[in-house]
Structure formats: C-alpha cells, structure tokens
C-alpha positions in Angstrom: 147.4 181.5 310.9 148.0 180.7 307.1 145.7 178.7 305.3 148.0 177.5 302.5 147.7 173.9 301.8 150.6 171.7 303.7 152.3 168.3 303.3 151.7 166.0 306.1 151.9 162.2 306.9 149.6 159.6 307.3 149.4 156.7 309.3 147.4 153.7 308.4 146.7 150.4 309.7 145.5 148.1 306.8 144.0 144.5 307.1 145.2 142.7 303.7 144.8 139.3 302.5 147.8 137.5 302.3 148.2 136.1 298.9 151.0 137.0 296.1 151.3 140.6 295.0 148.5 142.6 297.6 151.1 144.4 298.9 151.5 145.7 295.5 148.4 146.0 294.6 148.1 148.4 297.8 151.6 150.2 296.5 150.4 150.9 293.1 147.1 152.1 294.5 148.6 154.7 296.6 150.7 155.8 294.4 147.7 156.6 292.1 146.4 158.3 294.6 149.1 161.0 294.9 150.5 159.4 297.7 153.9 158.6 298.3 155.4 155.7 301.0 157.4 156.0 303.1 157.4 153.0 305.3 156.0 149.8 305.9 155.9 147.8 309.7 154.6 144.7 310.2 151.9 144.0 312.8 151.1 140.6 312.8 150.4 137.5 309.7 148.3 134.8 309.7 148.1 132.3 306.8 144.9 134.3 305.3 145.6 138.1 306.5 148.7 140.4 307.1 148.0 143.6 308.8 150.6 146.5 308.7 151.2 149.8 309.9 151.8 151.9 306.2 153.3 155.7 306.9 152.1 157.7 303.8 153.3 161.2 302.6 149.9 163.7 301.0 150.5 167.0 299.5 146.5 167.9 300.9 143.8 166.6 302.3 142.2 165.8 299.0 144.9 163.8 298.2 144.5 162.0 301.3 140.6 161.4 300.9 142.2 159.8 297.5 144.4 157.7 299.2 141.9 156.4 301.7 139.4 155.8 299.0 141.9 154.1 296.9 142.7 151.6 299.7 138.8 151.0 300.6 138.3 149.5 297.1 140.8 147.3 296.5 139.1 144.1 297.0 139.7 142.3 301.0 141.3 145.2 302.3 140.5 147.1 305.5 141.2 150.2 307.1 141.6 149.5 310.9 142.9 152.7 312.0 144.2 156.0 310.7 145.6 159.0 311.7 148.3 161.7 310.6 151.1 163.8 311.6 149.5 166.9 312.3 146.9 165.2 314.6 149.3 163.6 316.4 151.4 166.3 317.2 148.1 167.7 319.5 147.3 165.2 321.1 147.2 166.1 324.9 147.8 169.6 323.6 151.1 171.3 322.6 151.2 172.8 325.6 152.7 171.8 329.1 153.9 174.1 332.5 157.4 173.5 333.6 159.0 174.9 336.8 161.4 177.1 337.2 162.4 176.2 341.1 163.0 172.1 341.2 161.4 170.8 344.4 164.0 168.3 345.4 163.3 167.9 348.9 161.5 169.8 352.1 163.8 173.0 352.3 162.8 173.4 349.0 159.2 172.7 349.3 159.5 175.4 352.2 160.6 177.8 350.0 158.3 177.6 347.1 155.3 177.1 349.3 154.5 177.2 352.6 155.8 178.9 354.9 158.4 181.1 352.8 155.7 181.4 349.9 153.9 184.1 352.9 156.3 186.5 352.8 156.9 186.9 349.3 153.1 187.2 349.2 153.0 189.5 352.5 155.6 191.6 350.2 153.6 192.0 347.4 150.0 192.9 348.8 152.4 195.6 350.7 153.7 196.6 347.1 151.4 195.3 344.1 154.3 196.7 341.6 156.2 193.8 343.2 154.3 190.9 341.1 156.2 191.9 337.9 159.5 190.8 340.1 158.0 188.0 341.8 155.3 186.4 340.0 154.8 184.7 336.5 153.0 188.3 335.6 156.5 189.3 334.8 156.8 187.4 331.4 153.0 186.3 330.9 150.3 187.0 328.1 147.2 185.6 327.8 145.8 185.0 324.4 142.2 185.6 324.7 139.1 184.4 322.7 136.2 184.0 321.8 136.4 181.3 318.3 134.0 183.9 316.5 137.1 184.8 313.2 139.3 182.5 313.3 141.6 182.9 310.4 140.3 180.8 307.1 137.6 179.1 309.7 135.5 181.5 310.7 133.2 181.0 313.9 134.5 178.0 315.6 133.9 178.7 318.9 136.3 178.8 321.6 136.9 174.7 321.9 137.0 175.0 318.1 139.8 177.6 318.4 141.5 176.2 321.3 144.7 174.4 319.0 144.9 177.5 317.2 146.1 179.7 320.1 148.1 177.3 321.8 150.2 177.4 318.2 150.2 181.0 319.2 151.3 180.6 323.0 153.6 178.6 321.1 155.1 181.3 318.7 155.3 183.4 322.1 157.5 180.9 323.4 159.8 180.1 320.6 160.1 183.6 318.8 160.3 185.9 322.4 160.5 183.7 324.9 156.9 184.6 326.2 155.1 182.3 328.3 151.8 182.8 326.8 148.9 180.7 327.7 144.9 180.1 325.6 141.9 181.9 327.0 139.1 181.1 325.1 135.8 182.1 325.9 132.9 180.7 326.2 130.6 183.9 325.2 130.3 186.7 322.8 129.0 189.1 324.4 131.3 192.3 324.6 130.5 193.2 328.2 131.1 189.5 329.2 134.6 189.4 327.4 135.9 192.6 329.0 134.8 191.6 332.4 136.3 188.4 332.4 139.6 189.5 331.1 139.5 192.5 333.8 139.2 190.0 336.2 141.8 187.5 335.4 144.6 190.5 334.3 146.1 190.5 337.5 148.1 187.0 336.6 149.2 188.8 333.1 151.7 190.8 332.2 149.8 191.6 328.5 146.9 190.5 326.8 147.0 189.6 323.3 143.2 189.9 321.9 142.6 186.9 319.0 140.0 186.4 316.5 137.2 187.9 318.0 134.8 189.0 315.0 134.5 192.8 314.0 133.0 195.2 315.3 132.6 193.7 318.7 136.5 193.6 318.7 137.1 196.8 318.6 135.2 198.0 321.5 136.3 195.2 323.5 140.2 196.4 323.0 139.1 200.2 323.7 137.7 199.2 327.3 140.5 196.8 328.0 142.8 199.4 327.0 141.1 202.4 329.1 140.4 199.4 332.1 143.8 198.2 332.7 147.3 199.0 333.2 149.3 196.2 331.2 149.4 196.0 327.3 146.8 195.0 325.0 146.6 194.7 321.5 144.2 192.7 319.4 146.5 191.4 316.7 144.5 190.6 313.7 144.1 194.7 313.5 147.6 196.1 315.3 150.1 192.8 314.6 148.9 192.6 310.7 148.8 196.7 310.3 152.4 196.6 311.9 153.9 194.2 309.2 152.1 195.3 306.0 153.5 199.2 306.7 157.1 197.7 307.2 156.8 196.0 303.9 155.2 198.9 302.5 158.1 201.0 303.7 160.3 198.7 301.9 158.6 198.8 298.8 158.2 202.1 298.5 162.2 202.8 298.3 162.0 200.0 295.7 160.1 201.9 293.1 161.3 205.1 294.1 158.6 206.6 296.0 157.9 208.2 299.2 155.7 207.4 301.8 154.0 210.8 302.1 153.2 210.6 298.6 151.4 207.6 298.1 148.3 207.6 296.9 146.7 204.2 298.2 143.5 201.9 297.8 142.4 199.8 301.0 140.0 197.0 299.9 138.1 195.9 303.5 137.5 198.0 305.9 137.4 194.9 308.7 139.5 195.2 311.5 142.7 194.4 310.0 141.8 197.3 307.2 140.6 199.6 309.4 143.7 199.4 311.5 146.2 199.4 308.4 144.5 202.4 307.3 144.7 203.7 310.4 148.5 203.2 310.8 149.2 204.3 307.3 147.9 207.7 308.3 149.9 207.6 311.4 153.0 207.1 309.1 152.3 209.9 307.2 150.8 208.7 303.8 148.4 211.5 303.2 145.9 209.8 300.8 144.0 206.4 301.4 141.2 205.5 300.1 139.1 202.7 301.9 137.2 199.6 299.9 134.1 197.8 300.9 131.8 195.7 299.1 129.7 198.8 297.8 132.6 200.7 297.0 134.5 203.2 298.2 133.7 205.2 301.5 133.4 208.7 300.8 132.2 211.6 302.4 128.3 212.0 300.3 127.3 208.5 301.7 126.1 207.9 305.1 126.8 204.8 306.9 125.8 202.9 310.6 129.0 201.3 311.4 130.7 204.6 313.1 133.8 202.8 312.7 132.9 203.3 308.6 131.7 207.1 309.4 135.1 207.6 311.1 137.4 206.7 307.8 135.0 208.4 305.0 135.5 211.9 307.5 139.7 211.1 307.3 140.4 209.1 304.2 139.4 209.6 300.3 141.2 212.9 300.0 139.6 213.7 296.5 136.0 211.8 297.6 136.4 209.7 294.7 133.6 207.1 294.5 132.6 204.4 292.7 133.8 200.6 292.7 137.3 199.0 293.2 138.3 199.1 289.6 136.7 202.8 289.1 138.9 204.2 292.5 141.9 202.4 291.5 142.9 204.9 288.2 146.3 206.3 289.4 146.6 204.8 292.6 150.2 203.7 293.8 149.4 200.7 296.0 146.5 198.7 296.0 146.3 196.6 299.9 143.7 193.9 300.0 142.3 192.3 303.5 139.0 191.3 301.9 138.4 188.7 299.5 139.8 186.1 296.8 140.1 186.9 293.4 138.3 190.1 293.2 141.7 191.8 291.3 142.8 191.9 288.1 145.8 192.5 286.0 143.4 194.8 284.3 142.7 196.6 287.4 146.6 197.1 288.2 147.1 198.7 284.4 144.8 201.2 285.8 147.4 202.0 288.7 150.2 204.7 288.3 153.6 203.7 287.6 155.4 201.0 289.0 152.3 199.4 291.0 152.7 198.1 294.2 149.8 195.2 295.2 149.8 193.6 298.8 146.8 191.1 297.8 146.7 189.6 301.5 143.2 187.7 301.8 143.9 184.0 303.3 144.4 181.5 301.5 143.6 182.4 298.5 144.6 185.9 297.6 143.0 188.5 295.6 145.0 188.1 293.2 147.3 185.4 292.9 151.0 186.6 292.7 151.8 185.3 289.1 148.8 186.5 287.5 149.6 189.7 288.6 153.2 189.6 287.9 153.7 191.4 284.4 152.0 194.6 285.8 152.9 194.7 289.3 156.0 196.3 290.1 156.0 194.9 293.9 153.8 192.0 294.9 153.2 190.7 298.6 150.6 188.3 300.4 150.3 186.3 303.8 151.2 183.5 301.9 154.5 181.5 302.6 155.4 179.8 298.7 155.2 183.3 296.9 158.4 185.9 298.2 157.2 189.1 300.6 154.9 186.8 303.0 153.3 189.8 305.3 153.0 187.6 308.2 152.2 188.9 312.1 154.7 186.8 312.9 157.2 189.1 312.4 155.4 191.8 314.8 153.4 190.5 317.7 156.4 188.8 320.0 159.0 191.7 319.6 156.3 194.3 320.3 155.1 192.5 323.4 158.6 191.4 324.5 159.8 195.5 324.1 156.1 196.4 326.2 156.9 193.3 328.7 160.7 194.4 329.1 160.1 197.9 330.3 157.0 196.9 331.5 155.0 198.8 329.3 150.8 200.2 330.8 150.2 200.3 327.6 151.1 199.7 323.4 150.8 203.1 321.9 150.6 204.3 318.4 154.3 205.2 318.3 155.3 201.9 319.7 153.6 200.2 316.7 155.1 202.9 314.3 158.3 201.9 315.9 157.9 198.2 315.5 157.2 198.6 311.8 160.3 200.3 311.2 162.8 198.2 313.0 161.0 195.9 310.4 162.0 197.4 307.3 165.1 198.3 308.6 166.2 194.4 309.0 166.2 194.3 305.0 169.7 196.2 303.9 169.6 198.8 301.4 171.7 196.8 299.3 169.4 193.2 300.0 166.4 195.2 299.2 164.8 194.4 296.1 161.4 194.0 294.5 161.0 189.9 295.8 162.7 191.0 299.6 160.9 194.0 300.6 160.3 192.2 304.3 161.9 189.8 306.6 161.9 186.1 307.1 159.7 185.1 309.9 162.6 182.8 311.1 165.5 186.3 310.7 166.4 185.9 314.1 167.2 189.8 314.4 163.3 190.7 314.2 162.2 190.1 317.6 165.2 191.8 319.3 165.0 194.9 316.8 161.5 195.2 317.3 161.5 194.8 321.3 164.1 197.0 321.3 162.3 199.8 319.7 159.2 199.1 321.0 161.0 199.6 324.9 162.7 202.7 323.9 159.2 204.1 322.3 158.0 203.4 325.8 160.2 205.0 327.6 160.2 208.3 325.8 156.3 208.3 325.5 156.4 207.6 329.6 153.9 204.1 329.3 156.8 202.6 331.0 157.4 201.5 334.4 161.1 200.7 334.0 164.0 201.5 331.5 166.3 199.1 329.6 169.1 200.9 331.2 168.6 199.5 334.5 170.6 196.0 335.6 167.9 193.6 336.2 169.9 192.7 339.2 167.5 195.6 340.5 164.7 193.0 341.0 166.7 191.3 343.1 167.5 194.6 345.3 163.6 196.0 345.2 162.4 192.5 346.3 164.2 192.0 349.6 
C-alpha cells in the first residue's frame, strides 16, 4: 500500500452571510490555502445567510487542514459539514457479494438451495476434491490479518486495517479476477492466528497472509504452509521479494552485469529483507550482504533472532563488518527495506561501477531518487511519481491466479523464481533502459505471464492437482 501523498476532493457545507463579495472573500481564501474549486451548489438563502455545498480540490492533507482553517476565520462563516472523496468512496465498504446463479423464481430457488443444493453437497462430502468444482473454494483467497504492520501505519489493529485489505480483495478482483475477501483478526497471538485460519481454510482456495508484524509472521506462514493443502504466501515477504528480483533482473542487463556476479548490500533484515535475500540466493546471486541497525550480520557476532543467525551462516561471503557506509565499498546494488534517508550520494560513490540503488522504504525512501541520480546508474522505489515503482502489485494476483488455476497445495520457491522472471521478461530487450527496468502495474500482460508461469512451475514441481492442458469442461464431466 503506497504512502505517497495523493490529490483528493473535498466537500464542504459552509454557512455564509449574505452580503456583497463573501463568496469572494471565501474564493480568495481557498485559493490561499492551496486549494483549488471546483464547484459551487446552492443549498438554501435567506436575506442574512446563504449556505452552499463547495467541492474543493487539495494536493494533501495539510493543505486541506489549510483550507479548513482558512474558512473557520473568515469572519461569520461556518463549517456545517465536511467530508472528501476518498471517505466517501468507503462508505458501506468497497466491497459487496454478487451471485453468480439469479434466483428468478422457485425452480431456481430449488436448485440453488433446497432440495438440489443436497446433492451437490452429498457429492462433495463423497469427494472433498469436488469443492474446487463446486464451491466458491475454486476462485477464493482470504486476506488474513492481524493490523499489527500495516504499511506506513504500523499497528492499527484489525478494524484499523480493515479498508486496507478490502483495497486488496479489491486488486484481487480487478488485476486476476480473484474473489478475495478481509479476515482480520482480532488477536496476536501466533497459535491463535494459525488455528483460526486452519479452521476457516476449507472455504479458500489460497490464503494470502497481510501485515502481520515480524517475527511472529514468519512462523505463522511456516505452520500454515506445513498445515494445509492450498497456497499460502505472506506477501509483504514473498510478493515484494518477487518484484524487486524482476527489476533487479532487468537492471542487471542494463549495466552489463550478471546476476551470479553481483555483489549486493541488503539494508533490513525484516521480513520483506529477509525474504528478498532469501530469493536472491535462490536466483543465484552468490554474495549478499545483510543490513541492520548495528551493522552488518556476519558470522563473529552472535544474535537471538534465529531468523538473523540463519543469514549471517549463508550471506556475507567475505564476513565483512562494520556499518552501511563501511560494507558498501565495491558493492554492485545497494536494496533498502528499512528506513528514510539513511543513504547518501556519498555512500553510492563508494559502490563499484555503474551502481544500482533499489531505496524502497515507504513513503519516504532512503534516498530520494533525484538526490541520488548523478551517481546511480539504476534507481528504483515503491514509489509511483519516480520511474521503476517496485510494487507487489505486479506479483501477488498472477502468482495466486497460476497456484489457483492448477490448483496449486502449495507456492514453492520455483514458482516465485518463475513469477519474477515472466516479470522481467514483460520489458523488451529493446524497451529496456535504465528509467524501465520493470513493468507498469496497469501492463495488462503481467498477470497472465505470471499465472502462466507460476501453473506450469506447478505442474512440473507436482504441487498441482490439475494441468492447464485440460478443458475445464472437465469440471463439468467430474461433477455429474
């Protein structure tokens, strides 16, 4: 979810004398402000007052606190009410169940429900592999939990985080054609989590894991993983990972370089840095050296987190130590999941040739893509107004519409490898430059490139329960 500050519209309804020039008074006021009208409707005059309805364009919410402030001083005037686009928009949720089957009159009703409903549900406890064919488990994730990291807002709780993953059931919907639905939890506790999800996994076809705060989030994935047959994936580790090694990929072959070669710096070593470092190694880059706020994980120090124990025994080749800016000498790529500003363009002169800098903290990076431009060769961030946004987007739908389609028990390492390719590969040889080293989020060939590899990845690691090959007219045949 980027945090980068967004244009919206408010809505106001301001109580005004009615005497010569208020209404420009109010203009001019606004305008001051940084706001910027866009219309005006009248909701009722009397001889002393005029109330209308003003719609009002802000660049921020600062600007908006402005405008309101403006308004509340010039002399008679009232706010009565006010609200804004983006709260509007959720109100009653963003989020609604349609049917599939109209229910126009009894036959119908008979069908759906009772009595036919019994022998579709006779059928299935006779043949459990049935509810993929017959049941909403067929094309159904569940975004689960529990408010504790959401992006840019930390712990929120689950009401807190509630909008937030019905804009992802919504991305589902729009980018795979997923019907995804929120499951936000009321409890942190690990055991808690995973029994609850165990318990309502029979309605799901996958279960996308959501800001649930390290470390707790990656045991809870391992025992939903070894507990259940379907897919699951936590996607502030697997989706981000997926995305930043396509667009690494990319820029590699921009400067020249290859992947097996690299010599990379990791700064956080969170989930989404663990997992990136985790997939790098999968992909074959031989030497990455993980960041943390004491420096760099090595094999001298010793450390409680195992999850920390587990890279300094596989990363840090040479065992450098030291801080960010002392690891950094020679490195090809720098990656940051951590924190704002903490990189310099004197720390990327210390990098070898044609540096490569993925600065992805949210929303503010750390570094900020035209600071760092005269010494970075490459530059990327989760931000959508610099080029190269690293955005999930572009992974999570194709991966679970390829696990859903072949009915996937599981998302392997291979399958993500896969995903991050297809990735790459959408950017041309001859598109492929140092500002388009990965995909727009709205390049409608990225889900069906990465389903499609995800499915076949499947298939030949035998996770799945069906091929691509088949005529899904085979549902119809198994089923009766």
């Amino acid at each position: 979810m980027p945090q980068t500050p967004i244009s919206y519209t408010l809505i106001m309804r301001i109580d005004m004398p009615n005497e010569p020039g208020a209404f420009g008074t109010l203009a001019n006021a606004i305008g001051d402000a940084g706001g910027t009208i866009g219309a005006v409707d009248m909701r009722s005059v009397s001889r002393a007052r005029v109330v209308r309805d003003v719609t009002i364009a802000v660049p921020s919410d600062a600007v908006a606190n402005d405008v309101r402030a403006a308004i509340e001083g010039i002399d008679g005037a009232r706010i009565l009410f006010s609200s804004d686009s983006t709260f509007l928009a959720h109100i009653g949720g963003k989020l609604r169940v349609d049917l599939r089957v109209p229910i126009k009159n009894r036959q119908d009703l008979s069908t759906v429900y009772t009595p036919g409903v019994a022998r579709v549900s006779m059928a299935i406890a006779a043949d459990p592999s049935k509810a993929f064919q017959l049941t909403i488990k067929r094309n159904t994730v569940a975004i689960v939990t529990d408010g504790t990291a959401v992006l840019g807002l930390g712990d929120i709780g689950p009401l807190g985080a509630l909008p937030v993953m019905e804009g992802k059931a919504m991305l589902f919907k729009q980018f795979a054609d997923i019907d995804a639905f929120p499951i936000c939890l009321d409890t942190k506790d690990t055991d808690e989590i995973v029994e609850t999800v165990v318990r309502i996994a029979p309605v799901f076809g996958g279960i996308n894991l959501e800001d649930i705060s390290a470390p707790r989030c990656f045991e809870v994935e391992r025992r939903l993983i070894e507990a259940l047959e379907i897919p699951v994936m936590h996607d502030d580790q697997h989706g981000t990972a997926v995305v930043i090694l396509a667009a690494l990929i990319n820029a590699a072959r921009v400067v020249g370089k290859r992947l097996e070669d690299l010599r990379v710096v990791v700064s956080g070593s969170g989930a989404a840095g663990t997992a990136t470092i985790k997939m790098l190694l999968e992909a074959g880059v031989r030497d990455v050296i993980p960041v943390d706020r004491g420096g760099a994980l090595n094999r001298l120090d010793r450390y409680e987190n195992p999850h920390w124990r587990w890279l300094a025994e596989h990363c840090n080749r040479e065992n450098r130590r030291g801080s960010l800016y002392d690891v950094l000498e020679g490195v090809d790529v720098f990656i940051g999941v951590s924190a704002p500003g903490i990189l310099s363009p004197e720390h990327i002169t210390r990098m070898a040739r044609d540096p490569i800098v993925f600065a992805m903290a949210n929303p503010t990076p750390e570094i900020m893509p035209d600071v760092a431009a005269p010494v970075a060769a490459v530059i990327a961030t989760g931000r959508s107004d610099f080029p190269n946004q690293v955005n999930n987007l572009l992974s999570f739908p194709g991966i679970f519409r390829g696990a859903l389609d072949v009915r996937a028990r599981r998302i392997t390492e291979k399958m993500k490898l896969a995903a991050a390719f297809a990735i790459a590969e959408i950017v041309a040889e001859e598109e492929r430059s140092a500002e388009y080293v990965i995909p727009s989020v709205f390049d409608t060939r990225v889900v069906d490139a990465v389903a499609k590899a995800v499915a076949t990845t499947a298939v030949e690691e035998g996770v799945a329960r069906r091929t691509l090959l088949k005529d899904e007219g085979e549902d119809l045949a198994a089923s009766v």
